[in-house]
C-alpha positions, 0 to 999 in steps of 0.5 A: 500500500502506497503512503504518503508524506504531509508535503506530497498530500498538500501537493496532491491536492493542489494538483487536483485543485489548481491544474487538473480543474477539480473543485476543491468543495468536490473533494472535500463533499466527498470526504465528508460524505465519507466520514457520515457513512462510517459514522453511520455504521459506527452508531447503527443501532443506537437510539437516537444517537448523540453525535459531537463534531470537533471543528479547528480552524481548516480543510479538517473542520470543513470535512466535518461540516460536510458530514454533518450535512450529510448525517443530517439527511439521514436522521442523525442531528450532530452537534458541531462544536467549533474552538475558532472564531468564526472569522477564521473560517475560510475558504471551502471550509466556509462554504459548508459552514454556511450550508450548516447554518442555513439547514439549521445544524446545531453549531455552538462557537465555544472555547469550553468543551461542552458538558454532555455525554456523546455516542460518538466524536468526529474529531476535526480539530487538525488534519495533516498539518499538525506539529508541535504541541496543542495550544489553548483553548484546543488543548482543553478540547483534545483532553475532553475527547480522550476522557470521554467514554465513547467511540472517537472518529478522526478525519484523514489522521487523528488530531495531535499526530504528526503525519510525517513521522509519527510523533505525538502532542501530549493530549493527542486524539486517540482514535477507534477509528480513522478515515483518511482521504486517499492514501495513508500518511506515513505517520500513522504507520510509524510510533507512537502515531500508529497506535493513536489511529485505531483502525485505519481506513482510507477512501476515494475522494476523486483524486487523481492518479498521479502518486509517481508524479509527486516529489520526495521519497515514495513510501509504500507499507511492506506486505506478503507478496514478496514472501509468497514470490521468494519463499516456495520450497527449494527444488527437490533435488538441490544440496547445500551449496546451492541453498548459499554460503554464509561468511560471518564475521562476528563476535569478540570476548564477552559479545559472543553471543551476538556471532551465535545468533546471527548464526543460527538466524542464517542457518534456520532462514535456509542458508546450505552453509554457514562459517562463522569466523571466531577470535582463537581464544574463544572459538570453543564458545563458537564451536559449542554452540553453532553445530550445524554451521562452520567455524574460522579460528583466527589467531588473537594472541589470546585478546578475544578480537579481531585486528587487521593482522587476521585479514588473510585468514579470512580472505582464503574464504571470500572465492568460496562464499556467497556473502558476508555478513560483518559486525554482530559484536565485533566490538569498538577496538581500533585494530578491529575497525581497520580490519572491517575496512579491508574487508568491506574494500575488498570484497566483491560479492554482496555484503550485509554489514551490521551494528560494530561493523559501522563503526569504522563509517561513521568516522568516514561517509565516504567511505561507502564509495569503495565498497564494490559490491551491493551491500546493506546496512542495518543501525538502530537509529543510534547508529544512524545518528551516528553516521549521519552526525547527529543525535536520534532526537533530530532524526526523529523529529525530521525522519524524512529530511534525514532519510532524504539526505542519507539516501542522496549520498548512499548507493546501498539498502538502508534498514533503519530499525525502529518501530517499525522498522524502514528498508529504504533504496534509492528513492523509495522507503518501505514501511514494515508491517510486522513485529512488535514491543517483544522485540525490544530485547538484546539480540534480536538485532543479530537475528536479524542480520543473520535473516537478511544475510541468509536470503542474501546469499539464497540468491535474493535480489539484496533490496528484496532481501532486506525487506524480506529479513524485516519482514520475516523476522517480525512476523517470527515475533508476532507469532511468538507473542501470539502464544506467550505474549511480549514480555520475556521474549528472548532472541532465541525465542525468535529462532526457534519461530524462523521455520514455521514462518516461513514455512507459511510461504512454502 
């Protein structure tokens, strides 16, 4: 499903508006109509139900004015109760206040919330503009519709969220429902938004098609296509260098943990073989615990990490992998970054580099340039503050600016972990559609890269990869908190979910 951003929606709209001749009272009577049927449904069967419309100041309020109208015809007598003056309403909005007035809707111009008891809320206070934080007397209004025991339907996005990237105002409108007009905003797919918007439903309002014609970064939801397409069953007669060949460089004295799952997240995503490469002086932790797969022993003096000195003992393995998956507690010792740098430089087949593996860039950006294969990355959003010399705040507050800026000077796939996590590549952002708060656990992040960098070397094309390791990885999550819930998941709960998940798609 294809989403879009606050500056895409408005350009949207003028499109339709101002070059395509599409009367803006058009667009919006169709929104509004929208919302008085599911208003409807929402409150079939109640006797003589009591509806409250809460109207701002916009194009919001003038689709709530709208509904109004149309709820009226069918029986219904809403109360609309309007927070600005009436001289700041204009435009089309005030063409359908107007409408109101003249069919004799009830329309009370207050700055106090009313008293009485309602089935239903319209919430029309603010549309995909918002930002920031609610200011009085609107801010008195917003924790009057939360407080209130009763069903709340928003238009085109809850009061209070920020369309862009997902954040909240205190007090923001907490939604059983909401109507939003064409496509989907990005923000109500992101958190904490995403929670405040109930079920989302979105409707035609006579837009045209023109989604690929809009500037900025093209956002989509990702869903199970891709799953169905690349998952089926390995031909029967295959064998396990044709199922891929996993390098893993991972893992360092007290991080070994993070080599073990990455590991096993590869080998139970279907990868033939796995080698996982070890400093000597704790390899037997590796050897123990990775049975099915291989491993490296590399000499460490005895320091329990890699240096750049181990280079040619893993480089005797690059002819014969199909990947390498870099990074899962590699640590933050210098000798260990120059080591990450030869390789990435050097190899020439795909690459997924992950959590210490980064390191060494964000010191030097440029430094993706002399990779000579494709790659992807996987930081939280720390790491990609990071790289992006910035803090996780900014980068939050100005998710789409930062993403845009990121991906103009990178030529890889981008996973950005985060709730939910973003697989971006080139031009165009994939928005997960699974997982869950269970994840937020050590660990899981290395699962992860084991899942991705197992498709990998399966023969997945690497965007498709990433998305897919996303994907699955969530999927494996929700699964799990289906049956023992969220608390007390552990990475390796995820592990032992990786084949029933996939078995789904087979």
């Amino acid at each position: 499903m294809r989403l879009l951003t606050k500056e895409q929606a408005r350009e949207l709209d003028r499109i339709a508006i101002k070059q395509m001749g599409i009367p803006g009272v058009d667009l919006m009577g169709k929104a509004g109509s929208a919302v008085a049927e599911y208003a409807q449904n929402l409150i079939a069967g109640i006797h003589n139900p009591k509806v409250a419309i809460i109207c701002g100041k916009g194009n919001n309020a003038g689709d709530g004015y709208k509904a109004a109208l149309a709820l009226q015809k069918v029986g219904v007598n809403p109360q609309i109760f309007i927070i600005p003056d009436k001289k700041e309403i204009k435009g089309d909005s005030l063409f359908f206040y107007k409408k109101c007035v003249k069919e004799n809707i009830a329309l009370v111009h207050s700055m106090d919330p009313p008293k009485q008891k309602f089935d239903l809320i319209i919430d029309a206070v603010f549309g995909t503009g918002f930002k920031g934080e609610f200011r009085t007397p609107i801010v008195e209004f917003v924790k009057w519709i939360n407080s209130q025991n009763t069903l709340i339907l928003s238009i085109d996005i809850p009061s209070g969220v920020n369309a862009n990237n997902g954040n909240i105002a205190e007090n923001a409108i907490s939604a059983d429902t909401t109507i939003t007009m064409g496509l989907t905003k990005v923000g109500m797919t992101l958190e904490p938004g995403k929670s405040h918007c109930g079920e989302i439903v979105s409707v035609d309002i006579g837009f045209p098609d023109i989604y690929d014609e809009l500037t900025g970064m093209k956002f989509r939801i990702e869903n199970e296509d891709l799953a169905y397409k690349y998952l089926e069953a390995p031909d029967v007669n295959t064998y396990k260098h044709r199922q891929g060949k996993l390098l893993i460089i991972a893992g360092s004295s007290g991080m070994t943990g993070a080599a073990i799952l990455a590991s096993l997240g590869a080998i139970r995503s279907g990868t033939g073989l796995v080698t996982t490469c070890a400093p000597k002086s704790i390899n037997n932790i590796y050897e123990t615990n990775i049975i099915e797969g291989l491993t490296v022993s590399c000499e460490d003096d005895g320091k329990g990490y890699f240096t750049n000195k181990n280079y040619d003992e893993i480089e005797k393995y690059f002819d014969w992998s199909d990947t390498i998956l870099i990074g899962p507690g590699l640590g933050q010792n210098g000798l260990t970054k120059e080591l990450v740098k030869r390789i990435v430089t050097n190899y020439t087949k795909p690459l997924v580099i992950d959590a210490d593996g980064l390191n060494c860039f964000a010191e030097n950006f440029e430094l993706f340039n002399e990779i000579k294969s494709d790659y992807i990355i996987t930081p939280h959003y720390g790491e990609l503050a990071r790289l992006l010399n910035t803090n996780t705040l900014k980068i939050s507050d100005n998710l789409i600016e930062y993403l845009q800026k990121f991906m103009d000077g990178f030529s890889g796939t981008l996973v950005a972990k985060n709730a939910p996590t973003l697989i971006a590549h080139k031009n165009n952002v994939v928005v997960n559609s699974t997982g869950n708060q269970g994840l937020a656990t050590g660990g899981t992040g290395d699962v992860l890269s084991g899942v991705i960098a197992s498709f990998v070397a399966q023969g997945i094309p690497i965007s498709v990869a990433a998305e897919l390791g996303v994907f699955i990885h969530g999927k494996a999550a929700d699964f799990f908190a289906e049956r023992k819930g969220y608390r007390g998941m552990i990475a390796s709960d995820i592990l032992d979910m990786l084949p029933q998940t996939i078995m789904i798609y087979e």
